[in-house]
N, C-alpha and C positions, 0 to 999 in steps of 0.2 A: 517689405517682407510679407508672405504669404501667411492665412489664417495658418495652413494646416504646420508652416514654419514655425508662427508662434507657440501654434499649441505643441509641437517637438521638442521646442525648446523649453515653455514652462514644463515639461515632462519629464525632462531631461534633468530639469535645476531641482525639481522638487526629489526624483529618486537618487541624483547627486547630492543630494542635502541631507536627507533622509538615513541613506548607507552611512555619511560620515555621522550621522547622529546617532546613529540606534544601532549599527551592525558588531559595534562592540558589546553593548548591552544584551542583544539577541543572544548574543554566541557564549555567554555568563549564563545568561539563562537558560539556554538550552544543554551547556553544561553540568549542569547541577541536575539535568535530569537524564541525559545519556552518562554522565561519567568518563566522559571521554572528550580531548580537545579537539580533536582534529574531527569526529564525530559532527560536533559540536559546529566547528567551523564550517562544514559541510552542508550541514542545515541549514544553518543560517544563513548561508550563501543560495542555498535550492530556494528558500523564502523568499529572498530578494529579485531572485530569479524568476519566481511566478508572480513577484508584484510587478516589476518589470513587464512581463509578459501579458498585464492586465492592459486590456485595450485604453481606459478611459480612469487614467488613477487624479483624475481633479477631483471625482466625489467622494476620494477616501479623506475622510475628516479627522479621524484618528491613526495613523499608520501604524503604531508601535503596534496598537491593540489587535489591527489587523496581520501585522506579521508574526502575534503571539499566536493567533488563531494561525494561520500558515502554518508556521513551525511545529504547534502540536500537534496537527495533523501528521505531518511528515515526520514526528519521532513517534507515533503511535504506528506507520507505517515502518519504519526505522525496526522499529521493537518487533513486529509481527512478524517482516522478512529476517531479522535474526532472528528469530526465534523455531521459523519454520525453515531455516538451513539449521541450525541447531540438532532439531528432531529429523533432518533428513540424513545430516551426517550422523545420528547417531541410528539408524536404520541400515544406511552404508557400512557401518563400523559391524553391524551385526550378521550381515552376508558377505561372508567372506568370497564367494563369487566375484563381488562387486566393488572388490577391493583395492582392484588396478585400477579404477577411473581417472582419468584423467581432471587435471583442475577445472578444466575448458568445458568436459563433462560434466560436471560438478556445477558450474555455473549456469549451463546451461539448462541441468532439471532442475534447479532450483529457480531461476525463470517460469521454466513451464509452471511448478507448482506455485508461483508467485500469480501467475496470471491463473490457474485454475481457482487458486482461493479468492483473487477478487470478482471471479465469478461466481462464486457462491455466496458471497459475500451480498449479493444482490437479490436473491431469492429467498424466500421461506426458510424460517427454522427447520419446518420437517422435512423441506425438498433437501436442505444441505445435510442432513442429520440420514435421509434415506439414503445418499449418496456417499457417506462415510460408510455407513455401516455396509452397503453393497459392494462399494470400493476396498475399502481395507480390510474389514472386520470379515468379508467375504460371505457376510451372510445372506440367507435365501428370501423370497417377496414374503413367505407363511412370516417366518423369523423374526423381520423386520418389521413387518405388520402388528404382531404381536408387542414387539417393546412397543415401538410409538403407539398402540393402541388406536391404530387405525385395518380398517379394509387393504387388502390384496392391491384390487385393483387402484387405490388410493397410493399404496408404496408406487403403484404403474406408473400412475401421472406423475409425481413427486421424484421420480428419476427419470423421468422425461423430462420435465424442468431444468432437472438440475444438468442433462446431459446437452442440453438445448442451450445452456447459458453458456456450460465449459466449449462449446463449439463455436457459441458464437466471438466468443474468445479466442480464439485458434490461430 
């Protein structure tokens, strides 16, 4: 049998070992903090699925503690993308325009806005902050310079940033 055999195989035994160990424990715990089973299930299942996906899991020493850390990540992402279809459907609810969309439609800007927020998500408090307010709030460079308490030309850069990031996202 070949190294790269054995090492599939110890890989293999340790994240079959593991699942049976901890995937019920996971999905309790991460129950208790979504409130939902099948949520729940879900997670714990993506965790498994990005430890899985770890090139070289012989140096994980503690797994559990490692798929707690997984898991919250991905119900803090969990929470944020509901939370940001939440306030888009209720945005939709309030343009009645926009009130045939379809589900398919629906899903799809809330992707977009899923992928614009973790673009922002990556720059500056006041590049993401200049960019809200120019974005929705619809306010002007004077306006917006003023709350943040910065320069004109400062709101310039700071939506260049941040239009620079949503693109590179695209």
């Amino acid at each position: 049998m070949s190294t790269v055999s054995l090492a599939t195989s110890a890989r293999d035994q340790l994240l079959g070992s593991e699942f049976r160990r901890s995937y019920g424990w996971l999905t309790a715990s991460v129950h208790r903090l979504v409130g939902s089973r099948c949520d729940a299930e879900d997670l714990a299942s993506s965790a498994f699925t990005e430890l899985a996906g770890m090139e070289d899991v012989s140096q994980v020493r503690q797994p559990r503690a490692l798929l707690t850390t997984i898991a919250r990540r991905l119900t803090y992402e969990f929470w944020r993308r509901r939370d940001l279809e939440r306030a888009y459907l209720e945005q939709l609810a309030l343009a009645p325009e926009f009130s045939d969309a379809s589900p398919e439609d629906i899903c799809v800007a809330i992707d977009e806005l899923m992928r614009i927020d973790a673009a922002l998500q990556r720059i500056s408090a006041k590049a993401r902050e200049t960019f809200i307010l120019s974005q929705f709030e619809e306010l002007g460079y004077a306006d917006i310079a003023q709350r943040l308490g910065v320069s004109v030309s400062m709101v310039r850069k700071y939506l260049a940033q941040a239009l620079a990031a949503c693109y590179a996202f695209a």
